[in-house]
Legacy VTK file of the C-alpha trace (Angstrom):
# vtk DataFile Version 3.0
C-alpha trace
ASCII
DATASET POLYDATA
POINTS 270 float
26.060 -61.953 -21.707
26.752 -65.446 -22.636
29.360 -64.482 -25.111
31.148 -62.291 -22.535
31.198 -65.338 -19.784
32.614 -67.260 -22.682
35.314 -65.036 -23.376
35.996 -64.169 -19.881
36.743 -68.011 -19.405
39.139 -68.401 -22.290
41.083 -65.073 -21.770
41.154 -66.721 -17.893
42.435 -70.168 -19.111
45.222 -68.644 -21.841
46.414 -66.778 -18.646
46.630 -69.793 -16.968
48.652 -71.823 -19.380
50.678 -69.214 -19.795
52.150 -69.194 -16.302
52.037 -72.907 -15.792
54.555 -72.918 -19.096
56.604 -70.016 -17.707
56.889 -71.768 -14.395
58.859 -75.062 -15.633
61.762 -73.132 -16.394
62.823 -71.563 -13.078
66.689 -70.958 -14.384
64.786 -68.447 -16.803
62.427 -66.734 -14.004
66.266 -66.407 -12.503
67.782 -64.780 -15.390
64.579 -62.439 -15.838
65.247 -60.874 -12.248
69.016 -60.099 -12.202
68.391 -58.904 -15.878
65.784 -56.202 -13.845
68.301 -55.336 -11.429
71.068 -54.856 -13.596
69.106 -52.498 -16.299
67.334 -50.634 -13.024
71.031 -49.967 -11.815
72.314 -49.094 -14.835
69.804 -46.939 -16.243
69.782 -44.917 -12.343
73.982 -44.664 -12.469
73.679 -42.957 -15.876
70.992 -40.174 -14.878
71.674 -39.709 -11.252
75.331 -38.975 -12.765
73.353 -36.332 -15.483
71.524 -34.752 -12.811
74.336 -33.535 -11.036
74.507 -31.387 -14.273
71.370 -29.542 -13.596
69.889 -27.703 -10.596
66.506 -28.684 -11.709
66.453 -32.291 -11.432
67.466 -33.681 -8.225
68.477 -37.175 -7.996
65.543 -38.415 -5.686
63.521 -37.725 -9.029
65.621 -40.108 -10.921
65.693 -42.836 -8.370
61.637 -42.739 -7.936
61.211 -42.404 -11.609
62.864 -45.533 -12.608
61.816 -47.500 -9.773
58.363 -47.183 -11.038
59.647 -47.004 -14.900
60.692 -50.758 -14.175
57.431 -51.513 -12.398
55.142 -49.867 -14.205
56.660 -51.149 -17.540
55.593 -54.815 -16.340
52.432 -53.776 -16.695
52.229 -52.704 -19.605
54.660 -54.825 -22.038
53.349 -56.652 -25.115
54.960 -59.414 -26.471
52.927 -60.462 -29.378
55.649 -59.662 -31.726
57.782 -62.606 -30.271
54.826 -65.396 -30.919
52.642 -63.710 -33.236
55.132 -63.268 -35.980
55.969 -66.936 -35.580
52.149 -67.960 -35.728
52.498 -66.394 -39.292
55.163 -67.788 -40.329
54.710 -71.277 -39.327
51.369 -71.341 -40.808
49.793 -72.163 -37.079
47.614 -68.370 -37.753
45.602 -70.533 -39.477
44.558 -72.561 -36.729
43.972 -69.388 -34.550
41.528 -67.888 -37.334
39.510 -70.658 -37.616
38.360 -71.132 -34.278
35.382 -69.995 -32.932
36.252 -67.125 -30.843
38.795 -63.954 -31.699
42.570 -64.961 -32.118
43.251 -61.756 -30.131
41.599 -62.927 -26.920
44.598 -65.741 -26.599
47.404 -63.537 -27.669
45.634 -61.186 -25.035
45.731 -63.789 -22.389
49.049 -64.837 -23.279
50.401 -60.738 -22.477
48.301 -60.386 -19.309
50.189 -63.774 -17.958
53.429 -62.993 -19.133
52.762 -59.398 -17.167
51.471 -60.807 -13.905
54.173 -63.063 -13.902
57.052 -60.548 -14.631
55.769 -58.256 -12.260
55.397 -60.529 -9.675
59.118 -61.455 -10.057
60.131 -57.882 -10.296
58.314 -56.913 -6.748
60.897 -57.744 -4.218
63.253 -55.846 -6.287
61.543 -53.159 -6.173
60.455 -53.387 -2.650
64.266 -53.566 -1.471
64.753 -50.293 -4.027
62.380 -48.642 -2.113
64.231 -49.010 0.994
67.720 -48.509 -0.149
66.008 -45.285 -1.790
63.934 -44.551 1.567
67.178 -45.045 3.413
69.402 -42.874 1.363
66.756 -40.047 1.238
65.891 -40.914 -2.630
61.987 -41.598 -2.543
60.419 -38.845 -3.322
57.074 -40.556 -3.621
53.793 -39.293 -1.351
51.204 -41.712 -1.763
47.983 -40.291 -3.161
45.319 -41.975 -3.589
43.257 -40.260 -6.317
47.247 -40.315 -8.268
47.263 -43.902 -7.829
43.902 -44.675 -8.784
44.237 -42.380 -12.286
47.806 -43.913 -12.360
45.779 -47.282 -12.727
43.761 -46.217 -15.652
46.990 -44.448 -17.223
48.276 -48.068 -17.052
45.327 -50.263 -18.301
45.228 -47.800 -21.443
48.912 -47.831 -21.884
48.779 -51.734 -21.963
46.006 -51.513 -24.869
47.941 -48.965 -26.701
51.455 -51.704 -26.400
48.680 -54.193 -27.736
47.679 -52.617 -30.495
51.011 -51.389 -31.807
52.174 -55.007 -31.346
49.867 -56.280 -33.453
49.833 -53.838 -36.074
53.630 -54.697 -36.317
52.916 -58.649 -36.265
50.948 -58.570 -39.237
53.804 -57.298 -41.601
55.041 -60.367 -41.186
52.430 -62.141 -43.823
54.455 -59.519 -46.419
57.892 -59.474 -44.909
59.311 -63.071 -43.551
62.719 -61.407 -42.022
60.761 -59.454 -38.911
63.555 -60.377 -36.503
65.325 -56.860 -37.076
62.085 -54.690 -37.219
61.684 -56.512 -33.801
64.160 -54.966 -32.618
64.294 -51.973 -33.702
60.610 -51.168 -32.894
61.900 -52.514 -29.087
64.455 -49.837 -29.355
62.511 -46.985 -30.521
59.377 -47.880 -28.008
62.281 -48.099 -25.219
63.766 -44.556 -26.493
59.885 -42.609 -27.140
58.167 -44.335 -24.018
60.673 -42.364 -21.451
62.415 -45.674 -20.579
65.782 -44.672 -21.688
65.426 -41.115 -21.325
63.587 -39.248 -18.253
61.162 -36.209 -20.379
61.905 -34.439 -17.614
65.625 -33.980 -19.323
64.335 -33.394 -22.657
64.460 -29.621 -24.292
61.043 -28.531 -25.215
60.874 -29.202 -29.180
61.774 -32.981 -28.329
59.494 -33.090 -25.431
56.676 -31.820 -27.722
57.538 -34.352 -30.345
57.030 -37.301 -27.303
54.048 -36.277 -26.023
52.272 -36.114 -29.499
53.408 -40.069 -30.318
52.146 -43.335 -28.215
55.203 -44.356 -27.149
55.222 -42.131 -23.582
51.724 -43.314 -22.778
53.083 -46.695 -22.323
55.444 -46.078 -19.837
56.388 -42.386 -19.054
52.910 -40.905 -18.456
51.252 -43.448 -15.697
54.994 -42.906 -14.118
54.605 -39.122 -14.223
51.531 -39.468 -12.649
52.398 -41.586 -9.685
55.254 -38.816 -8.669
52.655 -36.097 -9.340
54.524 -34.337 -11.839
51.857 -33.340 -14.138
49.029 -30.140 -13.573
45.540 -30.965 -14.366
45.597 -29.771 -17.679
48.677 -32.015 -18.834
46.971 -34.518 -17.013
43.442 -33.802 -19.325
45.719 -33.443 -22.248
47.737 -36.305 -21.855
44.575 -38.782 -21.247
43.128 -37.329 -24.835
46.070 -37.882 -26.389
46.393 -41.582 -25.309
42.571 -42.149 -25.567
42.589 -40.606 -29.706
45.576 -42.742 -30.116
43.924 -45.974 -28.848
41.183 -45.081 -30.814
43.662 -44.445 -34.003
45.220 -48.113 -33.505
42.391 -50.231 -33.024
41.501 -48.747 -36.819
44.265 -48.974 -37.811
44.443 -52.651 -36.721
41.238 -53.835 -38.170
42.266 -52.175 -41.412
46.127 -54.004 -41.759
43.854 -57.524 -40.173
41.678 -57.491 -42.965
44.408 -56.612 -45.688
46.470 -59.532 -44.238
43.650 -61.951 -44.415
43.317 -61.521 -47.281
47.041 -61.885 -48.353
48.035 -65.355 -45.727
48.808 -68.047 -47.626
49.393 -70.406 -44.465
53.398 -71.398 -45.926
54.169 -73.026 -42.907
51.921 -75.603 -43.294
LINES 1 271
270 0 1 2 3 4 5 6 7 8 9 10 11 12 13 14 15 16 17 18 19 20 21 22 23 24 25 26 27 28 29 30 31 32 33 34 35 36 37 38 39 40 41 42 43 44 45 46 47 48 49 50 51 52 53 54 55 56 57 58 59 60 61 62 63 64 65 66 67 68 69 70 71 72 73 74 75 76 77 78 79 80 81 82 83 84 85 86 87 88 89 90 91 92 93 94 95 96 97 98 99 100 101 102 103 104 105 106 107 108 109 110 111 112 113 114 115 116 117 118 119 120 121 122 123 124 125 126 127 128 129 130 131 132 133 134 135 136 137 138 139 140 141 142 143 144 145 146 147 148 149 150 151 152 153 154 155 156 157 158 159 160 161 162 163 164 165 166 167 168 169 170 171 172 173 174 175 176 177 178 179 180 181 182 183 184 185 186 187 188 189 190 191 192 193 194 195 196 197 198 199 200 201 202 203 204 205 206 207 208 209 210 211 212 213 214 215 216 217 218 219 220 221 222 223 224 225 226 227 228 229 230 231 232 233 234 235 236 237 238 239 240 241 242 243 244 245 246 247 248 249 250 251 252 253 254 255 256 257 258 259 260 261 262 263 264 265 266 267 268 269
């Protein structure tokens, strides 16, 4: 019990300097939100213009889908690959293994604040999206509760799944020093797989087989899906086995690369 309290406190104070950081630069909190509203435009000009195509998507369905694609994917967003890799290479992963609790409980604390704090800046945008949507007759979302509440836990394991992957990633970096462009294009790929970039609900079966059987939609996609009630119970079972085996997969996957990469840091930074 006393171990828990103790890490409950430092994952509470990480969070905590995280946002008091992220709050002395208010030109960037700025940038962040017209960056949100740009890509949430974009992305809704590009497949409300595709739907038009098709009799079986209506545009409602795009406009709901990427209102919550945009929120949803605040909540679930890891960023370890942006500090983490430089921890490595600056030698300061050093410091982090040394100390006396996990080094994954402050890059843990570090995501959840960055998260709060992006979502937090991205809900008046998506308030006012709801009613220009509302207004225009594009929200097709019905609140239910039981959705919202398995929505929740959709989310929470998505977020550990992002975690996970980012950290399996961060790790190369003690055998290759040039991550910037494996940064990237994991960013890309996890954008493309996740459903960010494109809707499964335009995707011809053999591709949408090949996204449900990878993480990448339980991220984002799924917990969406399941806030618009698109999914039956058994693609609802299926999809929570497939993102629970897969969190299961990582975290093994993770303690295996951890230990291998232990074992190769040599701390050049310092």
């Amino acid at each position: 019990m006393n171990t828990r309290r103790k890490n409950r406190k430092i994952l509470s104070r990480e969070i905590s300097m995280y946002l008091s950081k992220e709050l002395l630069y208010k030109e960037q909190l700025f940038v962040w939100i017209i960056a949100d509203i740009i890509k949430i435009v974009g992305l809704c000009f590009v497949w409300i213009a595709s739907s038009r195509l098709t009799d079986s998507v209506t545009q409602g369905y795009v406009v709901t889908y990427y209102l919550f694609v945009m929120l949803v994917s605040k909540l679930t967003t890891d960023y370890t690959m942006e500090f983490g890799v430089r921890d490595i290479l600056s030698g300061r992963f050093s410091n982090l293994l040394v100390k006396p609790f996990n080094y994954l409980l402050e890059y843990l604390g570090t995501n959840i604040g960055g998260n709060i704090l992006r979502f937090l800046l991205f809900l008046p945008a998506f308030i006012l999206g709801i009613l220009l949507a509302n207004h225009y007759n594009l929200w097709i979302f019905v609140f239910n509760p039981a959705n919202v509440l398995i929505a929740l836990l959709a989310i929470l394991l998505g977020f550990f799944i992002s975690f996970f992957l980012g950290n399996i990633l961060t790790l190369v970096a003690v055998y290759i020093k040039e991550m910037e462009s494996i940064r990237i294009f994991y960013y890309n790929i996890g954008a493309l797989l996740s459903g960010e970039f494109i809707p499964l609900i335009f995707l011809p079966f053999w591709a949408l087989f090949i996204f449900q059987i990878l993480p990448f939609r339980y991220t984002l996609s799924f917990p969406v899906e399941i806030l618009i009630g698109d999914l039956n119970r058994y693609e609802l079972n299926n999809g929570f086995l497939v993102a629970i085996g897969w969190l299961v997969v990582l975290f093994f996957v993770y303690k295996t690369a951890y230990i291998l990469a232990r074992r190769k840091y040599e701390a050049e930074g310092i």
